[in-house]
C-alpha positions in Angstrom: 66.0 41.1 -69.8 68.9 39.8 -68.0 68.4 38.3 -64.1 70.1 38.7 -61.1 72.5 35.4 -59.9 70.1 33.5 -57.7 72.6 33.4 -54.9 72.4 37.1 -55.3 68.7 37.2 -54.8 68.6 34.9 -51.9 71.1 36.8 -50.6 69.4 39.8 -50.4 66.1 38.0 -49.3 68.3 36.7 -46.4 69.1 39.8 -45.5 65.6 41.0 -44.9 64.8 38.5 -43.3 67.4 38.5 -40.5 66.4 42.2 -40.8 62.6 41.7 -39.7 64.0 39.2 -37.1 66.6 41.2 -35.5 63.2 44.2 -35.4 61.0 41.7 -34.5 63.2 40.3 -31.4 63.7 43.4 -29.8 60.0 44.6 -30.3 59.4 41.1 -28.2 62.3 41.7 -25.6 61.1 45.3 -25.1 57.4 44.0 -24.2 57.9 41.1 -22.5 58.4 40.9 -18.8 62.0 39.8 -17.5 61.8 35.9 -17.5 60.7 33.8 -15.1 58.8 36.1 -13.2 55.5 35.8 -13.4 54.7 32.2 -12.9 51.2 31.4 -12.7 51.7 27.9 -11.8 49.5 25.8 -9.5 50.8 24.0 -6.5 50.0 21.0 -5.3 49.6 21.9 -1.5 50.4 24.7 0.9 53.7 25.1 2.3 54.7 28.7 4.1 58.5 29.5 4.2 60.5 28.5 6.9 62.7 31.6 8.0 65.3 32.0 11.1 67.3 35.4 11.4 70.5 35.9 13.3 72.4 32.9 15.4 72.1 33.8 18.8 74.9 31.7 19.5 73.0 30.5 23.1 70.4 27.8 23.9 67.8 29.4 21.3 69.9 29.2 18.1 68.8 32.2 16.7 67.3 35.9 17.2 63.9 34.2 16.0 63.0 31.2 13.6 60.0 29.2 12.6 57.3 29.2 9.7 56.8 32.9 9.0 54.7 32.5 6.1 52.6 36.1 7.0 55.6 37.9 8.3 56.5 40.8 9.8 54.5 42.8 11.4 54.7 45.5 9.3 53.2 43.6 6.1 49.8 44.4 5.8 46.9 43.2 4.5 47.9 39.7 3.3 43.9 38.5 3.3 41.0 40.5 2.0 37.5 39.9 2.2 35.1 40.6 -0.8 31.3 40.7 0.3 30.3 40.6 -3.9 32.2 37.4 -4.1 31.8 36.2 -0.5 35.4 34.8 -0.2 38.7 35.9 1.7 41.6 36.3 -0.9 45.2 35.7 0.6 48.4 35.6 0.4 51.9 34.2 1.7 55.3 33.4 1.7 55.5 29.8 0.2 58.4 27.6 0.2 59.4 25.9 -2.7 59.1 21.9 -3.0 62.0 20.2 -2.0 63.2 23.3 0.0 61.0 24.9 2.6 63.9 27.7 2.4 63.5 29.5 -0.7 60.6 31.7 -1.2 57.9 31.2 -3.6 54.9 34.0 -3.6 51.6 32.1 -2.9 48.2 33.2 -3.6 44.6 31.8 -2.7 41.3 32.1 -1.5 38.8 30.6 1.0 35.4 30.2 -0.1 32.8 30.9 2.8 29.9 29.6 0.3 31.6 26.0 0.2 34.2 26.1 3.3 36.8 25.4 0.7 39.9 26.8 -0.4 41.6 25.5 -3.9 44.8 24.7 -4.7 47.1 27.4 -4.7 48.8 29.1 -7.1 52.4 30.1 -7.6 52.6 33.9 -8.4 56.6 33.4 -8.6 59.6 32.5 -7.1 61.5 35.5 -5.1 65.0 34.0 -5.6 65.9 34.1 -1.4 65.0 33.0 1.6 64.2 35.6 3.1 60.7 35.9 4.6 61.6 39.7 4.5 60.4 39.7 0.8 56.7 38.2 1.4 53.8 39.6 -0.5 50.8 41.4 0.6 47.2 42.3 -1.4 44.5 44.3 -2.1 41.6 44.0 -4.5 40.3 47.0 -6.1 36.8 48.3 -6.8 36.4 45.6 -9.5 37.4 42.7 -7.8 40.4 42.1 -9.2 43.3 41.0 -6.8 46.8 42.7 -6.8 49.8 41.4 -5.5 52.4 43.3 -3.9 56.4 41.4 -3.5 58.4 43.5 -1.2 62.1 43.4 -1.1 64.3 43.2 2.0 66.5 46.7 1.3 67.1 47.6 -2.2 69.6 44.5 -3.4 66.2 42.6 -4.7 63.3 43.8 -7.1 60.0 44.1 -5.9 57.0 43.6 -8.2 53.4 44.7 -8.8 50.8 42.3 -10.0 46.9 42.1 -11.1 44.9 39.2 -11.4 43.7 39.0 -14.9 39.8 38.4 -14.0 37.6 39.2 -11.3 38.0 37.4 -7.8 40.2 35.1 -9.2 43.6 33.7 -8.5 44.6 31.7 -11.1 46.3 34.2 -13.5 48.3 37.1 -12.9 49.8 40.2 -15.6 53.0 42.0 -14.0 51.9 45.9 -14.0 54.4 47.9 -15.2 53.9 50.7 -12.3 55.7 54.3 -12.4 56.4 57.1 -10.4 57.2 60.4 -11.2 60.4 62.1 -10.2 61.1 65.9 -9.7 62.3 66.7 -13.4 58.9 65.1 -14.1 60.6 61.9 -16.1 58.1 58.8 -14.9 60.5 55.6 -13.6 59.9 52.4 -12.5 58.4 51.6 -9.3 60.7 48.3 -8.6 61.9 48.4 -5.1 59.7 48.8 -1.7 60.1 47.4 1.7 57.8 46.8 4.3 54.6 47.6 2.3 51.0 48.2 3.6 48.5 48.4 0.4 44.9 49.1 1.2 42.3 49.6 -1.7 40.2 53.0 -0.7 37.5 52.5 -3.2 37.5 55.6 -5.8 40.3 57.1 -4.2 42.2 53.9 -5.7 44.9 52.7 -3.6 47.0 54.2 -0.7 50.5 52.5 0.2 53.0 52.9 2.7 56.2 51.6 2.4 59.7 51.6 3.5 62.9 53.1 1.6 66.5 51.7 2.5 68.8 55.0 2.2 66.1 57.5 1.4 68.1 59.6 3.4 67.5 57.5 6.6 68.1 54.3 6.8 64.9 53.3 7.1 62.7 55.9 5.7 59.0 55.8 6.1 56.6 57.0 2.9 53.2 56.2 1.2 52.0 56.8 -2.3 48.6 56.8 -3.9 47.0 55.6 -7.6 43.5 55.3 -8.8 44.7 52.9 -11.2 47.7 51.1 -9.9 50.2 51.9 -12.6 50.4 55.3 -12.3 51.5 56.7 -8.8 51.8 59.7 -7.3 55.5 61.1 -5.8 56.7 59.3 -3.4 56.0 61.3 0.1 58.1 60.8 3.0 57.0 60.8 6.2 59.9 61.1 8.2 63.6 60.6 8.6 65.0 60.9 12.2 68.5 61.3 12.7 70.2 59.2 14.2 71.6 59.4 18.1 73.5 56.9 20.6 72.0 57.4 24.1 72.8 55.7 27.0 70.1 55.5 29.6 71.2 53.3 32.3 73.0 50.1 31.3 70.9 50.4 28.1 72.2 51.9 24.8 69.0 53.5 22.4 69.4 53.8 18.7 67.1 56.3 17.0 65.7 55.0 13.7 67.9 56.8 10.9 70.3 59.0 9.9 70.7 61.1 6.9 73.6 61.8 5.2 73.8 65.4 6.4 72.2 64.9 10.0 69.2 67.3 10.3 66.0 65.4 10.4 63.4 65.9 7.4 59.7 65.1 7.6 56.7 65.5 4.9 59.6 66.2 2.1 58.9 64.1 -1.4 61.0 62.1 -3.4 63.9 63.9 -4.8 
């Protein structure tokens, strides 16, 4: 029985191969996270971000400045305190070693057993340095610690995170969290501002949040999930036109302003 050349054969084995490969890779690329994300590294101290906005070009430098590791205001909760566990879990905007400007995403926890808290760990690095972008957290009925990285606008991802065992801070999974839209296709929750996350036992969670251009400039909304990777719509809660009024010597600015002028409230994602 006559054989096939060997270079033939190998050939065709080759091809297979590089086959199965080329499948294989893009089975790995489509499950795997974007890289260098999730970090899950420990640190070797605690550092918080230092942050300055806007040179005021007079005696104080700038609009404001300083460590503003659990900034703004509007960032809520970055600690949560488990009664099962009896510890405080928390968060903050780290700096990186070597540059107390560029934004790492810290997580820990105080232990009111022991009085201690443990090194922390490094959730990821933000890529800025803006302090705009810090994390906040909730832990769900389980124990299990979630990690939410805002964005500053919509030029910078934001991510959702879970810690991979029960009050512990050591080891985070990305969570792949989705919305639905109006034509009912589910898309990727990957950019919130401004977010307030709070854990409402079976209800799941309840999150409000700010959307850049949603029609407002600033647009106010919350969502909800029982599970924390699949939300509801997004709900607005307002959007205010905009309007210049002079009261005095003082010029007001309304929060706002969609495209069309008319102000919307209670409306959902489009």
């Amino acid at each position: 029985m006559p054989h096939r050349a060997t270079t033939t054969v190998w050939q065709e084995l080759a091809g297979a191969a590089g086959v199965w490969a080329l499948a294989a890779g893009l089975c790995a690329a489509q499950s795997a996270e974007p890289p260098a994300v999730t970090r899950n590294a420990p640190d070797d101290g605690y550092r918080g971000i230092w942050y300055m906005n806007q040179p005021s070009g007079d005696e104080y430098v700038y609009k404001y400045s300083g460590g503003l590791g659990t900034y703004c205001a509007k960032h809520q909760p970055f600690a949560a305190y488990c009664k099962a566990a009896h510890k405080t879990f928390f968060c903050y905007g780290g700096a990186a070693k070597g540059s107390l400007r560029r934004l790492v995403h810290m997580v820990s926890l105080f232990d009111h057993t022991t009085g201690m808290v443990p090194r922390p760990t490094i959730l990821l690095d933000k890529n800025t340095d803006d302090a705009h972008d810090n994390p906040v957290l909730s832990v769900d009925a389980n124990g299990h610690v979630w990690v939410f990285s805002t964005s500053h606008g919509r030029g910078r991802p934001s991510f959702v995170h879970r810690g991979l065992r029960p009050y512990d801070v050591s080891a985070f999974a990305r969570v792949a969290a989705t919305r639905p839209e109006a034509d009912g296709r589910r898309v990727a929750i990957d950019n919130f501002s401004y977010m307030q996350a709070w854990h409402a036992g079976e209800a799941g969670f309840v999150c409000f949040f700010t959307r850049y251009g949603w029609p407002a400039a600033r647009t106010p909304a919350f969502m909800t999930s029982r599970d924390g990777r699949e939300w509801s719509a997004w709900q607005r809660l307002a959007a205010i036109p905009a309007a210049a009024t002079n009261r005095g010597r003082r010029t007001t600015r309304e929060p706002g302003r969609p495209p069309d002028g008319r102000a919307r409230s209670g409306s959902s994602a489009p």
